[in-house]
C-alpha positions, 0 to 999 in steps of 0.5 A, a space after each residue: 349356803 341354801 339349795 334352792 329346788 323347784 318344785 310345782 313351778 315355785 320355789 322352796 328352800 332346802 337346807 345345805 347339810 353341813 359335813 358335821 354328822 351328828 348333824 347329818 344323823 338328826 336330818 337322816 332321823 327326821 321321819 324316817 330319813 325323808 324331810 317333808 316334802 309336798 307330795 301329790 294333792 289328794 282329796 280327803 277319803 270319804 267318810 262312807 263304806 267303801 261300796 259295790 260296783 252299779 251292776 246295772 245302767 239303773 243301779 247307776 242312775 241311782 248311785 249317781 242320784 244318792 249323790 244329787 248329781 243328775 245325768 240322763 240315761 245316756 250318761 248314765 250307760 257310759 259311766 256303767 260300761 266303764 266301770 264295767 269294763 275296767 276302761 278310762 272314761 273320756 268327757 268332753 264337753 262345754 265348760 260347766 257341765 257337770 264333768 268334774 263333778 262326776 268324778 267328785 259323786 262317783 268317788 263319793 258314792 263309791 267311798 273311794 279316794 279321789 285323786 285330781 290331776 289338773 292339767 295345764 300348758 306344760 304340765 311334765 311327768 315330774 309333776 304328773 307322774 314321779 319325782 326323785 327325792 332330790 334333795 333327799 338324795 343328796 343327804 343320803 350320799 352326804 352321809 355314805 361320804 362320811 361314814 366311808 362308805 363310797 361303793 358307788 354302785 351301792 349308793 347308786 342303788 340305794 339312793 334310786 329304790 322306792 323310799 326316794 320316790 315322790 308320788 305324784 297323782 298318776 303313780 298314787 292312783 296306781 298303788 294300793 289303797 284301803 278303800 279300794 282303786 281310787 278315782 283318777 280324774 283328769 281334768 282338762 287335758 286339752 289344756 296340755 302339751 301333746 308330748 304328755 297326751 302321748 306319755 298317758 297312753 301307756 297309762 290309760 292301756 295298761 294301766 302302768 308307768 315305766 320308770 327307767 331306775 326301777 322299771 316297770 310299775 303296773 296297778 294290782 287294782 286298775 283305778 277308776 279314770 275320769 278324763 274331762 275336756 272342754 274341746 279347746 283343742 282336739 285330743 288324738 285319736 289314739 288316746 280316745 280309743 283306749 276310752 270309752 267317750 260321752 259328749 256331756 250336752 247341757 241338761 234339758 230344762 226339767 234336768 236344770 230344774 230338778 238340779 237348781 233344787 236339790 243343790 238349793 233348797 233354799 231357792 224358792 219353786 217360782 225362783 228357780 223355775 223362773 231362773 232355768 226358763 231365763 238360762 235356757 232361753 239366752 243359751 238360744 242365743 248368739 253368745 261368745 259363751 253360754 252358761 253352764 249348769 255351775 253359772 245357773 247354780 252361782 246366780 240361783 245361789 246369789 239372787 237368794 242372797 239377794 232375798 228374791 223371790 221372783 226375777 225383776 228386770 232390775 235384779 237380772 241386770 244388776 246379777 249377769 256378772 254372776 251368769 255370763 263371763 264376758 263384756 259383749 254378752 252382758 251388753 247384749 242381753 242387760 235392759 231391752 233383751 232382759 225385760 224381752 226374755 222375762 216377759 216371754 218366760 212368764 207368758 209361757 210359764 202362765 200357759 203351761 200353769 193354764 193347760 195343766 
């Protein structure tokens, strides 16, 4: 006979202990009386020293350059202010602008831990926040059943304390840790429920949970928040304003170029000029959906691959699966419009190169 316990929206088998206790005392033995069971998903820690906070917007900048990630001073002063201030950080913005990957350079040039909840259409507490160790649970009453030991009020204390609690990422993001309050990113929240939006309030206020079995769980040490969202739906006022906000605006065409090369050295000067100029002219367009910082990044990445030096019409038609995501768009812009689009960059990069 098998339990089955769902876990993570799947399914996992748990073994049915049997009323032998030498049995019983061999599962209890297994570390620690605690079966392995998945717990919340965790980024390695950073192998660099735990660091200071940036004491100011341009010890920022830096910190956030040491990191070949690129923001403008605007990002740059929100992100100083929340650190400064100990407040959740909410970044909205298009898909592919560089939100996530905030939270990934400030872990790592903070040598903290990052710890990601990615957000989806049902996400619960469960899987967010906490979970009783079921199953665990019930080899522990197995076991007071058979030495005697019935007291339920002493089970019931016993089977609800500390060493029966799953962490999930938010409650891990409050406990301790050696490097230091973690990074806590959130990512994606529009893509929940609003019954979740709610419950973080809570969290993002002061920094706590409340489990009704053990009551009240508030951080020592507040982690560093991080909250994305690409804007599919509007997030409530009452969870902004425990926020500090920064739209995340897709990078000027300098900005691209300086991030094109520092992600790919690889890619040739020419390449990459000629590849930002083309990005930066079809986001004037009238596209379902333009292309982010990460497209312009995966189609520098594959025309390297591809051995290009410089950009064709050819070699554009045959890569625009890797810059634009929908049908439409690749209709609209492949042939005619690329060739347009390529005759006009290299116009006016031929100027530029005749005023300088």
């Amino acid at each position: 006979m098998r339990i089955l316990v769902t876990y993570n929206n799947g399914l996992s088998e748990w073994p049915q202990v049997s009323a032998d206790i030498q049995r019983l005392h061999s599962v209890r033995a297994m570390d620690d009386g605690s079966p392995a069971m998945p717990e919340c998903s965790r980024f390695p820690k950073t192998e660099s020293h735990c660091m200071t906070l940036p004491k100011s917007i341009d010890d920022t900048v830096t910190l956030l350059e040491s990191a070949d990630y690129i923001a403008d001073r605007s990002l740059a002063s929100t992100i100083y202010l929340a650190l400064a201030m100990g407040r959740p950080l909410f970044l909205e913005g298009e898909a592919g602008v560089g939100k996530t990957e905030t939270a990934k350079v400030l872990a790592s040039a903070l040598g903290r831990d990052l710890i990601r909840l990615q957000c989806y259409e049902g996400l619960d507490v469960a899987h967010a926040v906490y979970e009783w160790n079921y199953p665990r649970q019930m080899v522990e009453i197995r076991l007071a059943e058979a030495s005697g030991d019935v007291a339920r009020d002493s089970i019931a204390q016993s089977i609800y304390s500390d060493s029966f609690l799953l962490r999930r990422p938010i409650l891990d993001a409050l406990s301790p840790h050696d490097a230091g309050p973690p990074v806590l990113l959130i990512d994606e929240l529009d893509r929940t429920d609003e019954p979740f939006e709610a419950y973080l309030l809570e969290v993002l206020s002061d920094f706590q949970v409340t489990i009704p079995e053990l009551g009240t769980i508030t951080a020592e040490q507040p982690p560093i928040v991080i909250i994305t969202s690409n804007r599919t739906r509007e997030i409530h006022d009452a969870l902004k304003r425990r926020c500090l906000y920064h739209w995340v605006d897709y990078p000027t065409a300098d900005q691209e170029l300086e991030i094109v090369r520092r992600k790919l050295p690889g890619c040739s000067d020419q390449l990459s000029a000629e590849v930002v100029a083309f990005v930066q002219a079809l986001r004037e367009r009238d596209l379902f959906k333009q292309p982010g910082v990460a497209e312009t990044l995966d189609w520098a990445s594959a025309l390297v691959h591809l051995d290009a030096l410089v950009l064709d019409p050819a070699m554009v038609d045959d890569t625009l699966g890797v810059l634009l995501k929908y049908q439409d768009d690749i209709a609209r812009v492949k042939g005619t419009e690329a060739a347009v689009l390529l005759d006009r960059l290299r116009h006016d990069m031929a100027a530029e190169d005749a005023a300088e």
